[in-house]
C-alpha positions as CSV (number, residue, x, y, z in Angstrom):
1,X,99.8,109.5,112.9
2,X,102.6,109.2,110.1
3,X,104.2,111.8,108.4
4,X,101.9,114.2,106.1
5,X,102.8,114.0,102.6
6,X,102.5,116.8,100.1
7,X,102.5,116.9,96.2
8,X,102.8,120.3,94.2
9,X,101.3,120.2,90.9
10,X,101.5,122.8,88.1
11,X,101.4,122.3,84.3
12,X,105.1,121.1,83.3
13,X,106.7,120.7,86.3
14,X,109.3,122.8,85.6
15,X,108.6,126.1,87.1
16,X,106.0,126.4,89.7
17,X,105.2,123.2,91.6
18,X,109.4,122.5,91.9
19,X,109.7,126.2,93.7
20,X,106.7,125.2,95.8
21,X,108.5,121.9,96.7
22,X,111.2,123.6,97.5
23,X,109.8,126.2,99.5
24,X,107.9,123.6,101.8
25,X,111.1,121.4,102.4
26,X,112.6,124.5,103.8
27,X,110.1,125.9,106.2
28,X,109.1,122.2,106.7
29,X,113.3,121.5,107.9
30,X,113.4,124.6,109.9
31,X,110.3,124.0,111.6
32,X,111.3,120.5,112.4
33,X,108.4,118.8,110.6
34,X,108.7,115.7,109.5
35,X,106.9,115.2,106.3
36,X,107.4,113.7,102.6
37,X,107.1,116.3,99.5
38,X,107.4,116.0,95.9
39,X,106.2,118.0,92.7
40,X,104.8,116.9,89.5
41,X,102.5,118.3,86.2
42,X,99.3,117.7,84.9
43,X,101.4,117.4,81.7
44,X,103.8,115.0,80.0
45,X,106.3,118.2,78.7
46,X,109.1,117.6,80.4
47,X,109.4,114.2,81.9
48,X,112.7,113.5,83.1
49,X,113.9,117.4,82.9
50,X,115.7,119.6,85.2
51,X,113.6,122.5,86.4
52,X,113.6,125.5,84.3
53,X,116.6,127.6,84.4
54,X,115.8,130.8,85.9
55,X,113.5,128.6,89.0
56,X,116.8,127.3,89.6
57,X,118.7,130.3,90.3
58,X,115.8,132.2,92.0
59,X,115.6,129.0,94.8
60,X,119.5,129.5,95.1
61,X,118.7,133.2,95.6
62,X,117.3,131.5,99.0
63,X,120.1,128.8,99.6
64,X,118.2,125.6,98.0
65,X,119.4,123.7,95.2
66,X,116.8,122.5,93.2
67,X,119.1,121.0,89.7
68,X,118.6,117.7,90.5
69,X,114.7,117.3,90.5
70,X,113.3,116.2,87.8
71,X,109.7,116.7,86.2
72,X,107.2,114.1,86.3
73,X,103.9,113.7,85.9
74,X,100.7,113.4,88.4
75,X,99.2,109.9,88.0
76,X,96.0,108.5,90.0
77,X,98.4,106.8,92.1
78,X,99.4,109.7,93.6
79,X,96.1,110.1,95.4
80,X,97.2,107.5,97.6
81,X,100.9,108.1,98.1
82,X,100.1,111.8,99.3
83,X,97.7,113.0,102.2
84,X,97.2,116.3,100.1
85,X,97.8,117.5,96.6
86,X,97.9,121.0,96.0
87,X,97.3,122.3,92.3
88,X,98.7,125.8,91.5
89,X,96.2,127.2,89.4
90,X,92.3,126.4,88.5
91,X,93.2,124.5,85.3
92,X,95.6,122.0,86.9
93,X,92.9,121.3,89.7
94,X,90.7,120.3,86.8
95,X,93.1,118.1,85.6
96,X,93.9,116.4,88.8
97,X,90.0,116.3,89.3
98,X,89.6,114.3,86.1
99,X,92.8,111.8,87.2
100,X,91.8,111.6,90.9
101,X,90.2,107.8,91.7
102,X,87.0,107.9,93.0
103,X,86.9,107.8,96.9
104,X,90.6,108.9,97.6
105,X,91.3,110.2,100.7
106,X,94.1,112.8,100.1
107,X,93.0,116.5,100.6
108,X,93.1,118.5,96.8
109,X,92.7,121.6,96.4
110,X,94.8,125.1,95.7
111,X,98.0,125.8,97.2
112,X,96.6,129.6,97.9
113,X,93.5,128.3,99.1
114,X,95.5,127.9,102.9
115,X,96.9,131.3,102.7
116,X,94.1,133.5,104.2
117,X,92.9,136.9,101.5
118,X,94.5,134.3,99.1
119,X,91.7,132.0,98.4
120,X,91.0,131.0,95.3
121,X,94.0,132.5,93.8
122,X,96.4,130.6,91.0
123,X,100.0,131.0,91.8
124,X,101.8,133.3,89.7
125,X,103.5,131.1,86.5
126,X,106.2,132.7,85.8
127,X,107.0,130.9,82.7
128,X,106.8,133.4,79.8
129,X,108.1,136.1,81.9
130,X,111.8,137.2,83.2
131,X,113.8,136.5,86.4
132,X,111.3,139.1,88.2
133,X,108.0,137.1,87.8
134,X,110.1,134.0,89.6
135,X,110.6,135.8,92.6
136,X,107.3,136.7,92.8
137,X,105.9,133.1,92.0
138,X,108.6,132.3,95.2
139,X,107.2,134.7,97.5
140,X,103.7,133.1,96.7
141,X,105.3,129.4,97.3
142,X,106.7,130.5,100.7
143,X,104.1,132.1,101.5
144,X,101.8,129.1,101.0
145,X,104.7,127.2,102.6
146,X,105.1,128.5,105.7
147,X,100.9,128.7,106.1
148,X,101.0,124.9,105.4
149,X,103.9,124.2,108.2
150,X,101.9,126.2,110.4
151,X,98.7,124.0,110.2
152,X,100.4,120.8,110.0
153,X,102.5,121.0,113.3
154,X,99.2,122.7,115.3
C-alpha cells in the first residue's frame, strides 16, 4: 500500500488548512508515519502568499516553521493526487463537492468529522480574531491530527 496522502483545505489558505498541515506533519513525524500532506483554499485570495502572520507564530509556539508555505488553491486534480481531502468547515466542503470529478476515489469530508464528540463541527477560523483564537484553531488541528495518525498507522 503506498503512502496516504492528505490535503487540508480552508477558504484562503492562509490560516487554517496551513496549521492543520502542519499539525499532521508533526504527529505524522513523531509517530513514524510515512505519508505526503499539503494544504490549499477553495479560494484564489492568496495564491503564492505566506501564511498569515499570527498562524505563523502560533505553529512556532509548537516548534514548526510554517513561513515558507505558500497558499494555493484546490483544483479537481487534487482528487487524484490525495487519498483524502479534509475541508475545514461546511462551506469549503461544498466547494470541493462542486470541484471534485465524478468517481474519484479520495475520501472528503471534515477534518473534525474523525475526532469523536466532534462530528460535524467546522474548525475554528481564526481569521478576524487575535493571537488567542489561533491557538484555539491549533488545538482543534492537533487534535484532528493526532486522531488521523492514529487511524492511519492501525
Amino acid at each position: 500500500m503506498s503512502a496516504p496522502a492528505l490535503l487540508f483545505v480552508c477558504l484562503g489558505n492562509i490560516c487554517r488548512s496551513p496549521l492543520a498541515e502542519a499539525a499532521f506533519r508533526a504527529e505524522a513525524a513523531a509517530a513514524g508515519l510515512e505519508a505526503l500532506a499539503d494544504s490549499a483554499g477553495t479560494a484564489g485570495y492568496h495564491i503564492g502568499e505566506p501564511p498569515d502572520p499570527r498562524a505563523i507564530r502560533t505553529a512556532a509556539r509548537f516548534g514548526i516553521d510554517i513561513s515558507g508555505y505558500r497558499g494555493r488553491q484546490a483544483a479537481a486534480a487534487d482528487f487524484t493526487r490525495f487519498t483524502h481531502i479534509f475541508a475545514l468547515d461546511h462551506a469549503n466542503l461544498a466547494g470541493l463537492q462542486r470541484i471534485a470529478p465524478p468517481g474519484h476515489a479520495a475520501h472528503l469530508g471534515l477534518l473534525l468529522d474523525c475526532v469523536a464528540g466532534m462530528e460535524g463541527r467546522a474548525v475554528a477560523d481564526p481569521y478576524y480574531g487575535d493571537e488567542a483564537g489561533f491557538l484555539e484553531t491549533w488545538a482543534e488541528v492537533s487534535l484532528a491530527a493526532k486522531t488521523l495518525v492514529s487511524q492511519l498507522k492501525a
